[in-house]
N, C-alpha and C positions, 0 to 999 in steps of 0.2 A: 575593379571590374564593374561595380553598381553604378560607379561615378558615367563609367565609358556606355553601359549600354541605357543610359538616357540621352544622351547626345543627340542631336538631332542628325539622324542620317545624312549621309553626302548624296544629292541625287541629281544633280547637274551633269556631271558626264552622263547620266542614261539618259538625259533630256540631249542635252548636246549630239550622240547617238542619234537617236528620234531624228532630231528639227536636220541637220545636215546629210545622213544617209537617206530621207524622203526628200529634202530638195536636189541630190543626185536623182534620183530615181525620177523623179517627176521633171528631170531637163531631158530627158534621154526617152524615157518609154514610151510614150504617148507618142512618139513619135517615130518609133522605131518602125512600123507599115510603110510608111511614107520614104524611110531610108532605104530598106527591101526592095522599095518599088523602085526607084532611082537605079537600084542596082540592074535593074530588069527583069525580078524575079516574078515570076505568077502570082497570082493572088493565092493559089493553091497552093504553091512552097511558100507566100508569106504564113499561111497556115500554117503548113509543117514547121516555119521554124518557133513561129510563137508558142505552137503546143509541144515541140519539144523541152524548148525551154522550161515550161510549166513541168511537163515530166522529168526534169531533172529537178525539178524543187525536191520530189519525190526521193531522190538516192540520195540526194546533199544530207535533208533533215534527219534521215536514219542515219544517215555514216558519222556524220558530224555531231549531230544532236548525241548518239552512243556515245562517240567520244569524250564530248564534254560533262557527260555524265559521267566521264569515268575520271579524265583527269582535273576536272574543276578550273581549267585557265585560260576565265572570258576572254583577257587580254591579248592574249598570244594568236589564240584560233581566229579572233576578230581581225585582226592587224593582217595575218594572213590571206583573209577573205578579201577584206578592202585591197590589196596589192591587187588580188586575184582578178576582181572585177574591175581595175584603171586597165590591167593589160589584155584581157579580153576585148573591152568594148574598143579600145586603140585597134585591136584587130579586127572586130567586125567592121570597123568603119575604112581600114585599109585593104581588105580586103578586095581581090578581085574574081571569086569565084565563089560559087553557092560553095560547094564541102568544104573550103575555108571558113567560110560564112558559119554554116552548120558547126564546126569543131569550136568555133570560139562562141558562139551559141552555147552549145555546154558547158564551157567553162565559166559564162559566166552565170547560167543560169543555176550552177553548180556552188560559185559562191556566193550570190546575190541570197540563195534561198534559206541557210541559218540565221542572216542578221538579227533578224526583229528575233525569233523564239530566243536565241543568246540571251539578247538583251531585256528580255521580257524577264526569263529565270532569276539572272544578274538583280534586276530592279525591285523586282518581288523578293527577290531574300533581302532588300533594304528595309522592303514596307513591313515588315511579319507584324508591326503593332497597327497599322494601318493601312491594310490591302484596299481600300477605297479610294484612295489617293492614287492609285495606278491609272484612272482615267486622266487627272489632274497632270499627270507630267506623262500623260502617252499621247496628249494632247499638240506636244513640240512637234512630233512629226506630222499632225495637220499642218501646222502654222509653215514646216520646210516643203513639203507640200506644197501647198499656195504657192510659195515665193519661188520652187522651183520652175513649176508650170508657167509663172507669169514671165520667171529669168528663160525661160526655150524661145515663147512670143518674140523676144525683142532678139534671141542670139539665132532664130531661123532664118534661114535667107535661101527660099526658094527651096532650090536642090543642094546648094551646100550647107553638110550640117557638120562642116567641122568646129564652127563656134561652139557649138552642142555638146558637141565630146571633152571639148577642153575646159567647158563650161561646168560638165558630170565629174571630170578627174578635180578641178579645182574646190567642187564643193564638199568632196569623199576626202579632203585634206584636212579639215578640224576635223572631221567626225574619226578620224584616225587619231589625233591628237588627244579627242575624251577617250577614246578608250585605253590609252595610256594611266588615267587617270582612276579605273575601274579599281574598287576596293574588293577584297575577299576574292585576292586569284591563289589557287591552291586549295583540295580539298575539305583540309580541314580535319573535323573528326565525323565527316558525314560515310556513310557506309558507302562502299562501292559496288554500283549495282553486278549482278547476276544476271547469266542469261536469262533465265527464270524467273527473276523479276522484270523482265518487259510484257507478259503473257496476263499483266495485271490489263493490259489495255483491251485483252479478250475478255477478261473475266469481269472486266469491272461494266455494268451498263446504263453506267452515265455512260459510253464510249460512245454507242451509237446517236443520240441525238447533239451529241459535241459533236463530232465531226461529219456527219449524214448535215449537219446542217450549216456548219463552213463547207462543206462539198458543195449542196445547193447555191450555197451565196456564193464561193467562186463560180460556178458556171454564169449565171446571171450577172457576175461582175465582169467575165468577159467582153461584154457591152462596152463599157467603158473604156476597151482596153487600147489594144492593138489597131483593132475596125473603125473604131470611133472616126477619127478624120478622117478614113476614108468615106463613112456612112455621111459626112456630112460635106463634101466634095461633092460627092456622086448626088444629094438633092440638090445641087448647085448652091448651096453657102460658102462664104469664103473658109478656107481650113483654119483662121484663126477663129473662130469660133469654137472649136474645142478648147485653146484655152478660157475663153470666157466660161464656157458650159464647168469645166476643171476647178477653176480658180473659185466657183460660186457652190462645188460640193462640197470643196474645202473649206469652206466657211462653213458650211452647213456640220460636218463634222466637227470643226473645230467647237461649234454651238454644244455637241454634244457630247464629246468627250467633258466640256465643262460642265455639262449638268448631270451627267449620268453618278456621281459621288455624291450629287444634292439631293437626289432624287431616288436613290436606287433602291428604299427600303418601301416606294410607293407602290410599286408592283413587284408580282413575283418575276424568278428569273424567263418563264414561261411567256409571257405576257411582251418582258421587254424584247424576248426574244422573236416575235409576233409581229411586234411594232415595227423591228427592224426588217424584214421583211413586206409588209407592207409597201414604207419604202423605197425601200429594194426595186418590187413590181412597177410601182408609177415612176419612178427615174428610168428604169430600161425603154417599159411601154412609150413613154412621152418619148424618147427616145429613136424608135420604131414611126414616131407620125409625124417627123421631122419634116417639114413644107407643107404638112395638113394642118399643123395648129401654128397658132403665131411664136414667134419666138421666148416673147415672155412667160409664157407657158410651160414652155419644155426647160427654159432657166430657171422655173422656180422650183419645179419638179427634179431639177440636176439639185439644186440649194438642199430641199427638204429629203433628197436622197442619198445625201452626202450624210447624213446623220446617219443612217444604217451602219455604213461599216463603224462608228463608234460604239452603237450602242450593242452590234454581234463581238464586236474584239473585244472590248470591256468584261460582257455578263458572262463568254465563254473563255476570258484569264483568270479571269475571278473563281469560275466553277474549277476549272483545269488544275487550281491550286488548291482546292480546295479536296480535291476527291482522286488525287494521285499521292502518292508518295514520294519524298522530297527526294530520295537518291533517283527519280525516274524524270524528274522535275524539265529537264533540257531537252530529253526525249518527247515529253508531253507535250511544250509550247511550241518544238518543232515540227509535229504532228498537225497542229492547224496550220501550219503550212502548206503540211505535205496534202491535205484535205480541203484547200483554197486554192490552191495555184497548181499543186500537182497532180489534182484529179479534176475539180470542178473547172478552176479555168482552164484547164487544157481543155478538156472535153470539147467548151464553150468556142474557145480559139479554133479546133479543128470543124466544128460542125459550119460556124463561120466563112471561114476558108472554105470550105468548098461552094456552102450556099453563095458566097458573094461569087464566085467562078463560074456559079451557075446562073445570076443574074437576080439570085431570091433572098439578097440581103436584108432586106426590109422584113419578111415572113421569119427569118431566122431568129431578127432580134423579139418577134412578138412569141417566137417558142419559146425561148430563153427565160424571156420574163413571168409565163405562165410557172415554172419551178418557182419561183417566190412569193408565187400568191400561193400555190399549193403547200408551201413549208408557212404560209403562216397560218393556215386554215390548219395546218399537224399543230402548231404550237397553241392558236384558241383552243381547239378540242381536245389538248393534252392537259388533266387539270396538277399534272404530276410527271415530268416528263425526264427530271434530275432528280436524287435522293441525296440533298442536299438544304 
């Protein structure tokens, strides 16, 4: 037993995961406005279906996240998801009617939303002698990322985006193959949590600035999301410009998922958490002045605010493992989910939706952005903001 637990962990399938489930994600979603529209739906139902989406990250992480804290089997529930979301997005794209549209919306917004907190639990029970290394290979899914965003560029063609979909089901094919590969399925001799043990997430108050502050950054990442090509059509640039703007945060990320391991005992978690905010503010704002400043401008500002979401995902999986308890552990990483996508970006996609309906897209994105100057003004003036 002393011989096996120095081994060096296997941690390629949760990279594999990572790099192929974000290059699915980034062929399809940045683009999914523009498929809406095609359809001929309102800017106003493209709202509603983005923010429902988001609000089903909200039921997935709790139903799914409980369960896999109860029965331990990344493999099975993964394998399931990935099915879930090839046969949804086939249906929103074949679809001929909004409440089709909408029903397969849920589904997949229902299994898109466990992935990463899964795999996060999964990876971090590899690292227990080395949690700092979790930026180091959560960094794969920067690099599938990129290469997603840049493989949609060349597979869009106008209004048909069925290259795109065949593009998303083809790239969710290894990522289904690593997790075949997933070690430690089955619970083990870890306790199985109680109702009673979820109420740790009231009681415990790191809770409030872990997720009050993924909530803020999903809303503000809303920016990025759904509107993006539209926001940059409607100042008359070409729509491929959002991959360039995409392709250039992903680098900026991928920068710092690699330094955030080299670097992380430089500042407190307080500080990092500041910074990434920061940001945050100038990637949206430059965002908002899109035909007022030159292009290189608002590109470099996309670059240096692609680091954000590295260095907010990193500092808040790190605390998240740090200051829950390991039977709540699947529940916990699916909760910044459910606090990015399920409360902040939806909020973020509905207020959206309607400003851009109403012709005041551009004032909406400089609302948005003002939440992450004000969360990192909480986090300078917090000289203590974790007890950890």
């Amino acid at each position: 037993m002393e011989v096996l637990g120095r081994e060096k962990p296997r941690v390629w399938p949760y990279v594999g995961v990572f790099v192929f489930f974000w290059m699915a994600s980034n062929v399809i979603l940045p683009y999914l406005g523009l498929l809406y529209e095609g359809k001929g739906f309102s800017q106003r139902g493209i709202g509603i279906l983005a923010g429902v989406f988001q609000f089903v990250v909200v039921l997935a992480a709790l139903l799914v996240g409980s369960l896999e804290d109860r029965v331990g089997r990344p493999r099975g529930v993964l394998a399931v998801l990935l099915v879930g979301m090839v046969v949804s997005v086939f249906g929103i794209y074949g679809s001929g009617s909004y409440g089709i549209t909408f029903l397969m919306v849920v589904v997949f917004g229902f299994c898109y939303a466990p992935v990463n907190g899964i795999t996060d639990k999964a990876l971090m029970g590899r690292l227990k002698e080395a949690p700092e290394r979790y930026a180091k290979y959560r960094s794969g899914g920067t690099v599938g990322a990129g290469l997603g965003i840049l493989l949609a560029a060349f597979l869009i063609r106008g209004d048909d985006f069925s290259a795109v979909v065949v593009g998303f089901c083809l790239a969710l094919l290894p990522c289904l193959i690593c997790v075949l590969f997933f070690g430690g399925d089955g619970r083990g001799d870890r306790a199985v949590p109680e109702a009673g043990d979820y109420l740790c997430f009231f009681r415990n108050r790191n809770s409030f600035p872990i997720y009050f502050a993924f909530a803020v950054w999903g809303l503000s990442e809303s920016g990025v999301g759904t509107f993006q090509a539209i926001l940059i059509r409607n100042a008359g640039w070409p729509v491929g410009v959002t991959s360039v703007f995409v392709a250039g945060a992903m680098v900026g990320e991928f920068i710092g998922f690699w330094l955030i391991p080299r670097l992380r005992f430089r500042l407190s978690y307080e500080r990092w958490l500041a910074l990434s905010f920061v940001l945050q503010f100038l990637r949206i704002f430059t965002l908002a002045l899109i035909g007022k400043i030159p292009f290189l401008t608002v590109w470099v500002f996309q670059f240096l605010g692609g680091g954000s979401f590295a260095v907010i995902h990193s500092v808040i999986t790190l605390v998240v493992d740090e200051v829950y308890p390991e039977r709540v552990l699947y529940m916990a990483h699916g909760l910044k989910r459910v606090a990015s996508n399920g409360v902040g970006n939806m909020l973020g996609l509905l207020i959206l939706g309607q400003a851009f309906e109403l012709g005041v897209g551009v004032e909406a994105y400089l609302l948005i952005s003002l939440g992450a100057a004000v969360m990192a003004v909480y986090f300078l003036l917090g000289r203590k903001r974790f007890t950890v």
